[in-house]
Structure formats: structure tokens, C-alpha cells
C-alpha positions as CSV (number, residue, x, y, z in Angstrom):
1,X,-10.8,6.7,-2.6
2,X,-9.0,3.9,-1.0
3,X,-6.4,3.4,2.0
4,X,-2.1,3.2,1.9
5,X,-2.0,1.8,-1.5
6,X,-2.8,5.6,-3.1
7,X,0.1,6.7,-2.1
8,X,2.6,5.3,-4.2
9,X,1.0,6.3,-7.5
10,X,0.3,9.8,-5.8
11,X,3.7,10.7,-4.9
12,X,5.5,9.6,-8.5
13,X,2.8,11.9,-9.9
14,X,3.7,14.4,-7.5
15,X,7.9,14.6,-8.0
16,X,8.0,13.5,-11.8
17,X,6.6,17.7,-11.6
18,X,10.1,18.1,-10.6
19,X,11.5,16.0,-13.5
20,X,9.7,17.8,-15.9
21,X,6.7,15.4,-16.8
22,X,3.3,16.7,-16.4
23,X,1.3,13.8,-15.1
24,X,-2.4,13.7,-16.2
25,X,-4.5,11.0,-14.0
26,X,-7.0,9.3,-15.6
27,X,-10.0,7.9,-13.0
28,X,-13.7,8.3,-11.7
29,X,-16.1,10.1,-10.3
30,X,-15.9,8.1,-7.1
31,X,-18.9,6.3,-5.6
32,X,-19.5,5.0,-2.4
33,X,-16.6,3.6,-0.2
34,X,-15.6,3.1,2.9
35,X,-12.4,5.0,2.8
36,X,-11.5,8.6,2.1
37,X,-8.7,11.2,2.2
38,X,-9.3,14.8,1.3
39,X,-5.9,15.9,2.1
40,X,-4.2,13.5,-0.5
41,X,-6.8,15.0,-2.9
42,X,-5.8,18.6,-2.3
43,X,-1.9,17.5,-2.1
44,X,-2.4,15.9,-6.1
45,X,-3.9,19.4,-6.9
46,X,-2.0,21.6,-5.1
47,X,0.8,20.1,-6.5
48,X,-0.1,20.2,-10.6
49,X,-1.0,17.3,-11.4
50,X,-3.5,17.4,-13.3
51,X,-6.9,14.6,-12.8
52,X,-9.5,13.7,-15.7
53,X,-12.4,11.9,-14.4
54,X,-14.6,9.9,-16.2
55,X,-18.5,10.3,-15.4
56,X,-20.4,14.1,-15.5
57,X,-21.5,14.5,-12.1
58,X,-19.6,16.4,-9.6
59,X,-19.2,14.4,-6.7
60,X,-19.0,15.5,-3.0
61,X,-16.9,14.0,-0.9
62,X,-18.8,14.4,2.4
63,X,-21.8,11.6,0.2
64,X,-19.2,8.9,-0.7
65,X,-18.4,7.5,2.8
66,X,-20.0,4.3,3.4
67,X,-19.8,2.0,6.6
68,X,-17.5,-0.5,6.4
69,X,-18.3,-4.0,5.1
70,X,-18.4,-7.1,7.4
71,X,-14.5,-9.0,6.1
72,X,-17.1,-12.3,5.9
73,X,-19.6,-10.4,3.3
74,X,-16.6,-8.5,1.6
75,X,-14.6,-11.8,1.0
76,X,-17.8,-13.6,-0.7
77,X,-18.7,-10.4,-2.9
78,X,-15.4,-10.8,-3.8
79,X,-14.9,-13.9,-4.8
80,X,-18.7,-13.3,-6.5
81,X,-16.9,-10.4,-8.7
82,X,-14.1,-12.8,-9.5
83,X,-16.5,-15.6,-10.9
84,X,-18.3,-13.2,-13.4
85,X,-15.3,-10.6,-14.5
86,X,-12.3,-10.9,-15.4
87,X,-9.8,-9.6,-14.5
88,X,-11.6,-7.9,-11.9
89,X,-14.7,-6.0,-11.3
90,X,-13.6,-3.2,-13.0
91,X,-13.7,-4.5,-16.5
92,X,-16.6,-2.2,-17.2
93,X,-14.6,0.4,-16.8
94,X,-12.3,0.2,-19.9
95,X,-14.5,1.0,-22.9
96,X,-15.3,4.5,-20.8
97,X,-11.6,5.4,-20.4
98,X,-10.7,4.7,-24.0
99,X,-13.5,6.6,-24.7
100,X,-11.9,9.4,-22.1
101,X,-8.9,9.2,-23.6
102,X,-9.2,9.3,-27.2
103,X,-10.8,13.1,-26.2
104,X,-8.0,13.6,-23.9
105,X,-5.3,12.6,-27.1
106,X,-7.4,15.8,-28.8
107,X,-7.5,18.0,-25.9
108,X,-3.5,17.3,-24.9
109,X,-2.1,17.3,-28.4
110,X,-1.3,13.5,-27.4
111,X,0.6,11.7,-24.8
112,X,4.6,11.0,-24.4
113,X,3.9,7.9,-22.4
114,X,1.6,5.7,-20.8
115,X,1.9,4.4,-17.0
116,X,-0.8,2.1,-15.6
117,X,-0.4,0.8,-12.2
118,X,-2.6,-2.3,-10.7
119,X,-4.3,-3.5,-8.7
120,X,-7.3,-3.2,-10.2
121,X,-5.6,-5.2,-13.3
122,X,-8.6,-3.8,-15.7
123,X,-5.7,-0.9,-15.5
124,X,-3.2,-3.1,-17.3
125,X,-5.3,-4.1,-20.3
126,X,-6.4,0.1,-20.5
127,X,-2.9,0.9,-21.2
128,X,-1.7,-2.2,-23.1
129,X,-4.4,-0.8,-25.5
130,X,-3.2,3.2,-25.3
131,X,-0.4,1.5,-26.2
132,X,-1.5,0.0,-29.8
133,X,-3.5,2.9,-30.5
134,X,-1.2,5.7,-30.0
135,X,2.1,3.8,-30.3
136,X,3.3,5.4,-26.9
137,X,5.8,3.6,-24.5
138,X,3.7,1.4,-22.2
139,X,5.1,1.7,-18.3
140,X,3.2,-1.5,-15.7
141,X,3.3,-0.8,-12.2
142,X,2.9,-4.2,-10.2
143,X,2.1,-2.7,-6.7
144,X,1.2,-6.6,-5.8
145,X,1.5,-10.0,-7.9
146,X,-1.5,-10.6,-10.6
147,X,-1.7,-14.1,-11.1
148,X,0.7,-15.2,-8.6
149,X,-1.4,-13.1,-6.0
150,X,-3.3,-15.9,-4.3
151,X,-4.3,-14.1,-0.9
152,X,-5.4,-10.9,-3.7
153,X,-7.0,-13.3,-6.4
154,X,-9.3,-16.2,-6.0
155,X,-9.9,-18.0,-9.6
156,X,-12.6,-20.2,-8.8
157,X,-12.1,-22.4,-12.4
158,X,-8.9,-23.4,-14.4
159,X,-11.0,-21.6,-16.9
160,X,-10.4,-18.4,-14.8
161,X,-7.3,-18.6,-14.0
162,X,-5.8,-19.6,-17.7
163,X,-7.8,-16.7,-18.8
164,X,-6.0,-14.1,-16.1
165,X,-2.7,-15.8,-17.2
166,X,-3.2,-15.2,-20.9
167,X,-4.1,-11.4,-20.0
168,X,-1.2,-11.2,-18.2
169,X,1.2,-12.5,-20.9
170,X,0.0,-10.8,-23.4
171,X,0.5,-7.3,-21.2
172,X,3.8,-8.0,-20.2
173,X,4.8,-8.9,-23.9
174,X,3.5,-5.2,-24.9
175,X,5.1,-3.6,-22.1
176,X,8.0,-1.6,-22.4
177,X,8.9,-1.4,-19.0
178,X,7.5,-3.5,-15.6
179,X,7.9,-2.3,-12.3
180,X,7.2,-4.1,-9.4
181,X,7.8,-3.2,-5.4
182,X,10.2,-6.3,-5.1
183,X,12.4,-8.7,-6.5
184,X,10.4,-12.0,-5.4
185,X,7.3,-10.7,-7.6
186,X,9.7,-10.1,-10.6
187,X,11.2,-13.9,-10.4
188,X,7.5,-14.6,-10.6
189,X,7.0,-12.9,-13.3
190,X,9.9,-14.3,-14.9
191,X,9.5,-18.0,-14.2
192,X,5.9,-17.8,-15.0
193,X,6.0,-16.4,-18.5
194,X,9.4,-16.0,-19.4
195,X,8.5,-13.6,-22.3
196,X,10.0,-10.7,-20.8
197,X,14.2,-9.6,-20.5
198,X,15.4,-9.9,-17.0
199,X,16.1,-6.0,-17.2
200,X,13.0,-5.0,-18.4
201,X,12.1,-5.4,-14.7
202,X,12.9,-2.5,-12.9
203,X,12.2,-3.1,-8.9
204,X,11.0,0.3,-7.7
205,X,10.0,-0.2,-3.7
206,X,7.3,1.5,-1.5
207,X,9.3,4.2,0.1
208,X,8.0,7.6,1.9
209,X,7.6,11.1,1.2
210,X,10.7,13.2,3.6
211,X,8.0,16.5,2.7
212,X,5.2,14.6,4.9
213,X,7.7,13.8,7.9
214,X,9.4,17.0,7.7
215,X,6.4,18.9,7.9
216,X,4.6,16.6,10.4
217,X,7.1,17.2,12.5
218,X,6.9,21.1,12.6
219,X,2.8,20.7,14.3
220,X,1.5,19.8,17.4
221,X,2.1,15.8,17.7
222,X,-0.6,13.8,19.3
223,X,1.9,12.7,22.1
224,X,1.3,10.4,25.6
225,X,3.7,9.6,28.5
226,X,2.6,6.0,27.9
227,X,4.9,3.7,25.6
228,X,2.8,3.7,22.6
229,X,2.8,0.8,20.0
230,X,1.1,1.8,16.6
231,X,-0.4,-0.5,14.3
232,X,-1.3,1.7,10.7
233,X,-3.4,0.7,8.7
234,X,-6.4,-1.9,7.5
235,X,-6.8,-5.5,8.2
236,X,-7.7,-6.0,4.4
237,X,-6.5,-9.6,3.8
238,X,-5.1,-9.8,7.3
239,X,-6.8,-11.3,10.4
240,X,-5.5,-9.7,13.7
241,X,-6.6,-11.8,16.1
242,X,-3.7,-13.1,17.2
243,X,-2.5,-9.5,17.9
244,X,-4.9,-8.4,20.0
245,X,-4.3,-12.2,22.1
246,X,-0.7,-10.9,22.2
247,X,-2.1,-7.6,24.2
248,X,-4.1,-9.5,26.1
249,X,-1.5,-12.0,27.2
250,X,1.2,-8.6,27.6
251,X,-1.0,-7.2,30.7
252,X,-2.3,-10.6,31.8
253,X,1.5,-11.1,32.0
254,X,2.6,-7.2,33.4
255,X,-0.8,-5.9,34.8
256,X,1.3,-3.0,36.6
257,X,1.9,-1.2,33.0
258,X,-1.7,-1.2,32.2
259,X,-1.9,2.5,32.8
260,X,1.9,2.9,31.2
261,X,1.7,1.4,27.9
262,X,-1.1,1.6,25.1
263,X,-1.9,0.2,21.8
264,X,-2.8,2.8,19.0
265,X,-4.9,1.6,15.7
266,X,-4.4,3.9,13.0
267,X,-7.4,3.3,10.3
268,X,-10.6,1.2,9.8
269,X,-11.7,-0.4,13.3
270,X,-14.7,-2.4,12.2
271,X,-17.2,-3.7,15.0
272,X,-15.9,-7.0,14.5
273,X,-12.8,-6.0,15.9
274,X,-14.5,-4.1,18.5
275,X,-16.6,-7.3,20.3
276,X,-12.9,-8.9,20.0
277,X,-11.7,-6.3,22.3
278,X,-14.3,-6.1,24.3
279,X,-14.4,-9.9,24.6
280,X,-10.6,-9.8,25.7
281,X,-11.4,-6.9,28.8
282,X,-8.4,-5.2,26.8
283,X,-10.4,-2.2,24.8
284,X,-9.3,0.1,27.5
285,X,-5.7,-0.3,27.0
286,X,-6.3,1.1,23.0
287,X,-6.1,4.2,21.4
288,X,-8.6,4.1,18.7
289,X,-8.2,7.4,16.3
290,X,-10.1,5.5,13.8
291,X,-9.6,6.7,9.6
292,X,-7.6,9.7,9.5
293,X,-6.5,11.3,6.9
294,X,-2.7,10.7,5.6
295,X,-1.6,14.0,7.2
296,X,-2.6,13.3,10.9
297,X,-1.5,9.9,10.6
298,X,2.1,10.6,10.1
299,X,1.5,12.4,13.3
300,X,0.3,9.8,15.1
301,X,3.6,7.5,13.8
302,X,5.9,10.7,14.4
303,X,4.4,10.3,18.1
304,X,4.5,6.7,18.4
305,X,7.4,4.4,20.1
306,X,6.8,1.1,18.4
307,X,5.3,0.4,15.1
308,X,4.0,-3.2,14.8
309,X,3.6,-4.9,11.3
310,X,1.9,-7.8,10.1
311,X,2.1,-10.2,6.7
312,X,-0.8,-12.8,7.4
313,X,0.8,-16.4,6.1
314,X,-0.6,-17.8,3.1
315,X,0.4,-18.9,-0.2
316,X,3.1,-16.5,-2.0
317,X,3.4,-14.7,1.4
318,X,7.4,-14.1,0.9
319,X,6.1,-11.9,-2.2
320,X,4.1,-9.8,0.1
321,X,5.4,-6.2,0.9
322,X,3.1,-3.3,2.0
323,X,2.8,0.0,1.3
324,X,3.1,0.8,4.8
325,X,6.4,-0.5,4.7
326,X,8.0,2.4,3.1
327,X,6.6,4.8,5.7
328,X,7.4,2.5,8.6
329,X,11.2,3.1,7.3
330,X,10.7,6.7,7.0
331,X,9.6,7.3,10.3
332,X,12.6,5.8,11.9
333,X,10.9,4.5,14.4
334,X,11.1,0.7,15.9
335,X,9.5,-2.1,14.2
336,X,7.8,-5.3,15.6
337,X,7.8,-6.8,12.0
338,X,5.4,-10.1,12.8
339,X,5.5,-11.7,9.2
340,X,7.4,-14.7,7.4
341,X,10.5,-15.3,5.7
342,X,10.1,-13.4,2.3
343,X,11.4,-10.2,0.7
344,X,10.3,-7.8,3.5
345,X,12.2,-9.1,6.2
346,X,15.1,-9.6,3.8
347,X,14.6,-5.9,3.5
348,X,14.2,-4.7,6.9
349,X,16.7,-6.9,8.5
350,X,19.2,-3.6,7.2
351,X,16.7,-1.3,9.4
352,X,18.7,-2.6,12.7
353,X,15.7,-0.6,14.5
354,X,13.7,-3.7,14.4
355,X,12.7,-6.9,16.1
356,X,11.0,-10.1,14.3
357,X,8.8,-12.6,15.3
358,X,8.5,-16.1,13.2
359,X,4.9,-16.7,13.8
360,X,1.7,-15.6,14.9
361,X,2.5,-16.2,18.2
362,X,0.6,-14.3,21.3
363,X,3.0,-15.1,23.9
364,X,6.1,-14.3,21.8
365,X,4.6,-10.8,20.6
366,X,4.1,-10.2,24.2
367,X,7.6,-10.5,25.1
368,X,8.9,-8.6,22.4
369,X,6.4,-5.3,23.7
370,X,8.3,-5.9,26.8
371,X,11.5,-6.2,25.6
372,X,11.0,-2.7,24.1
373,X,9.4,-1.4,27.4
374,X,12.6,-1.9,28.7
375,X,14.4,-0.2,26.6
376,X,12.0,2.5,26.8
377,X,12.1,2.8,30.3
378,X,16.0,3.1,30.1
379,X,15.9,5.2,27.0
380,X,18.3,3.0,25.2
381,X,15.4,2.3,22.1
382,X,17.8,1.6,19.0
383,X,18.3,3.8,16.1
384,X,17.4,3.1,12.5
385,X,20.1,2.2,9.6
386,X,20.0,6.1,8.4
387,X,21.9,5.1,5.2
388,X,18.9,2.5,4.6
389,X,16.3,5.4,5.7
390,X,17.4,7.3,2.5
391,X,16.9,4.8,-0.1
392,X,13.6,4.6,0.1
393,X,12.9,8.6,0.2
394,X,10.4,8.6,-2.7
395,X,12.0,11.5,-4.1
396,X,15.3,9.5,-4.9
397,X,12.7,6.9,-6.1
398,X,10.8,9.3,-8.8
399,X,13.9,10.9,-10.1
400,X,15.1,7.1,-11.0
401,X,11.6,6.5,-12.5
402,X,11.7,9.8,-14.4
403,X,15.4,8.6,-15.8
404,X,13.1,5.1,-16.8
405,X,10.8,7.5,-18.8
406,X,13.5,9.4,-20.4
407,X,15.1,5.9,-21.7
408,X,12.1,5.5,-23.1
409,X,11.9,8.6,-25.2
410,X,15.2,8.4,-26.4
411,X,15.0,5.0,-28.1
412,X,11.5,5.0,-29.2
């Protein structure tokens, strides 16, 4: 269940195998969503990693799907959720995986370690109590910003929002180790609470598996003779309408390339977005695979000439950094990166393969698609920092958390 922010938890399970840690995954049985990928389950299995599910039905994937929710109605039962639970929704999940685990503890002979990565932050307080029980190492994975996350969090009381920030102390006080995906949500961290040792922060970034690429690259790619610019992903928490202003204004602007480039959407393309299209005379000029699962969507990126990425501007938005980032890198492709001043672009500035934008500009955006048509029509395109590319394989990235776990065992 659930879109690009999987992957990062999946693929540490998958190479600490090769580090000689058996990762046992704790979740549901899932229930309806809007979003799923059967070919990241059957990677996790195939690969030995073994996944405990709370709940007694068996569940079949092909009844979990569920339409996708208008972004007006999700936003509201959102904030909703926020007003009666806390942290999150899924606080009435934690007395069922204690309850899980204590028979797991039996059935294991016990645990070397606990990691619990969030969002949801119910996750946090799950393993902050592992922790006292069993007296295991805890391990926090910040994949985004709790408190500090205010396009992610809406605390609609100072009531609710000292309450988060108490939780959140008290877990990073009884944390061994926290990992986050950048160095803007650790001086966060840091100048929020201050109850933590500035190396007790490990940065770990969203990087990409080589394996997927490599093999990707082996089948038949969804290719076109058009210039294709690929957007991956979900709009969750971003609004793209100045994106698809940018298209229109690109063949308003070059109506002779209508037919020579188009503009692929890789995930959830709701109706809303749709009638925008429509509305714009530009739905023509898209490629609209729809959800796909992880597999085919490195295909689609493997096939594509320009990847475009957005970080929608709001409070804290130089703390930002998506998943997708990782595999944006991996692919080596080129990057419109249309997002502010923050740790991302501080990041991908080394990618060289890459062009910003400032702002959410139409008319800028539409320039940049042609400056790149022009280099695709001369086939001068740029090449990607390959030393850079490497970092963030996240093979190199689980052996260095594997080292993190092995620290652990030694002194405790």
C-alpha cells in the first residue's frame, strides 16, 4: 500500500539481507487505498524479508483498490484526523502491534534491534516503547519533518501541536540513533529540542536501487520518437497547475512540435486534473500511463528524455526532499528541478544534468522544455555527475546503515 515513499524502507530491508540482518516487517492487513504495487510486494518476499501482519484475514489485493479521493475531501479528512488523534490517525494501531510483537519476541527468540520509520509517526511511539520493554537499540527513520512538517501536519490548537512536540522529544530522547533524508531536517531537529548529540544524527538520503535500472534496462522500453518529459509520481501536497499552464504556454508558444514532443504522467491522474487538461485543449499532447507498478515505471523513466520535478512552496519547503529524488539521480537522465532554495537543489546542483527554475512560473518552464528541445534535436543533452550518481546507489546506502546497526550492538 502506498506510492514512492515505500521504497526507501523496502530497499534497506532488502540489502541489510546482504549484511547479514534478517529484517522482520511489522504492518497490516491492508484495507482499502487508492494505491497499490504487487511487484514491490513480491520483490520484499522474493528477497527474504520476512512480513508479520497484524489482523487474521487474508487479504486480496485485486479488493483493496479504491478510487482516488477528490485533494479538496482528502485535505479536510485530514485535517479531521489531525483534530481527534494524535499523532496521526494511526494511533489505534499501537496497542495491536505491541500486542503482535510481544508474540513475535516468543516466536523469534527476541529482537537485536528495533527500526521504525515515519510518516505515520504512531510508528515512532511503537518502537520508543519496543524499546523500554525489550531494552533493544531504538533506530528513527525521519523520511520527512514531524513537527516542523507544516505542508505534512496541520495542528489546529496549541494544544495539538505542544502535544506532538512533547511526543517528539520524548522519542528522540530514547532514540539511539535518528536518521533523517537531509541535513536541513536534522538542524531542525536540533534547534527545536536540543536533547539530542549532533552525531546521533545520521543523514541517510533517498537514493535508488542500480538492480531496478540495470534490469529495466535489459526489457522492451516503452520508447517514442517524440522528446518525452516525464513527471513521476503523485500530486500529494503539490498543486500542478502551473505545470500544466507551462505546457500550454510551450505549444501556444511552438505549435509546430505539437506532434514532436509530449508530456508523460507517471501515477495517480485524478479527474480533477483531467477537466484541467481538457480545459487547457492540451490533453492530447500527454501520455497518461496512469498507476503502474514500480517495475514499469523505471521503464517509462529509462525511456524518458527529461524528468520534471516539483517542491510546491510553503512553510519549511527548503526541508522538503522526495523520494523520487533518489531515482531521478539514478536514472541519469535530465532534470527540470522547479522547486525553491532548500536542501534539494543544494543537492542536485552537483547532478550538472539539470536545469532550475525559481518559481512557479508558466512562461519560464516553457522555455526551459525548449531549451532542452534543442539540445535534443542536436543531440548534445548533458550528462549526469557519474561520481554523484553513485552516492546515492542504495546499496552503498544500506551497507553504511548496516555499519550504524553494528555500532549499536557493539556498545550496548
Amino acid at each position: 500500500m502506498g506510492m514512492g515513499g515505500v521504497q526507501r524502507t523496502l530497499k534497506f530491508a532488502k540489502y541489510l539481507l546482504q549484511h547479514d540482518w534478517q529484517p522482520i516487517v511489522l504492518t497490516i492487513n491492508p484495507k482499502k487505498y487508492f494505491a497499490i504495487d504487487e511487484y514491490l510486494l513480491h520483490e520484499a518476499l522474493d528477497s527474504g524479508i520476512i512480513i508479520e501482519r497484524t489482523g487474521k484475514k487474508k487479504f486480496d489485493t485485486g479488493q483493496i483498490v479504491t478510487r482516488v479521493p477528490k485533494e479538496r475531501f482528502r485535505r479536510i479528512k485530514s485535517k479531521i484526523g489531525q483534530f481527534f488523534f494524535i499523532p496521526d490517525t494511526k494511533i489505534s494501531w499501537k496497542k495491536k502491534a505491541l500486542r503482535k510483537i510481544d508474540k513475535l519476541w516468543k516466536k523469534y527468540d527476541g529482537f537485536d534491534l528495533v527500526f521504525a520509520t515515519a510518516p505515520p509517526y504512531t510508528d515512532f511511539l511503537i518502537g520508543q516503547e519496543v524499546k523500554k520493554r525489550y531494552k533493544i537499540p531504538l533506530v528513527i527513520d525521519y523520511r520527512d519533518a514531524w513537527v516542523d512538517s507544516k505542508v505534512l501536519n496541520f495542528y489546529p490548537t496549541p494544544f495539538h501541536k505542544n502535544r506532538n512536540m512533547k511526543l517528539e522529544r520524548k522519542v528522540i530522547k530514547d532514540a539511539n540513533i535518528v536518521i533523517t533524508t537531509n541535513r536541513r531536517v536534522k538542524e531542525l531537529i536540533i534547534t527545536r529540542y536540543g536533547n539530542i548529540a549532533y552525531n546521533d544524527i545520521k543523514i541517510f538520503p533517498h537514493g535508488y536501487d542500480s538492480e531496478d535500472f540495470e534490469n529495466a534496462s535489459t526489457k522492451k522500453l516503452p520508447l517514442t520518437n517524440k522528446m518525452r518529459v516525464t513527471y513521476s509520481g503523485s500530486f500529494y501536497t503539490r498543486d500542478p497547475k502551473f505545470y500544466f499552464r507551462a505546457i500550454k504556454t510551450f505549444f501556444t508558444r511552438h505549435p509546430e512540435l505539437r506532434d514532436k514532443v509530449e508530456f508523460c504522467f507517471l501515477g495517480l491522474f485524478t479527474k480533477e486534473h483531467l477537466n484541467i487538461a481538457k480545459n487547457l485543449n492540451i490533453l492530447d499532447t500527454l501520455n497518461l500511463p496512469g498507476y503502474i507498478n514500480h517495475f514499469e515505471c523505471v521503464k517509462y523513466i529509462l525511456a524518458s528524455d527529461v524528468l520534471f520535478l516539483l517542491i510546491s512552496r510553503g512553510e519549511n519547503e527548503d526541508a522538503a526532499m522526495p523520494g523520487k529524488v533518489g531515482e531521478y539521480i539514478g536514472s541519469r537522465k535530465n532534470i527540470i528541478a522547479c522547486i525553491p532554495e532548500g536542501v534539494t537543489k543544494k543537492l542536485l546542483e552537483n547532478y550538472k544534468a539539470i536545469k532550475f527554475v525559481p518559481d512557479e512560473n508558466p512562461e519560464k518552464i516553457a522555455d526551459t522544455v525548449y531549451e532542452y528541445y534543442r539540445l535534443f534535436e542536436q543531440n548534445s543533452m548533458p550528462a549526469a555527475n557519474e561520481e554523484m550518481v553513485e552516492m546515492y546507489d542504495r546499496k552503498i546506502l544500506t551497507a553504511d546503515l548496516a555499519k550504524e546497526f553494528n555500532y549499536l550492538l557493539d556498545v550496548e
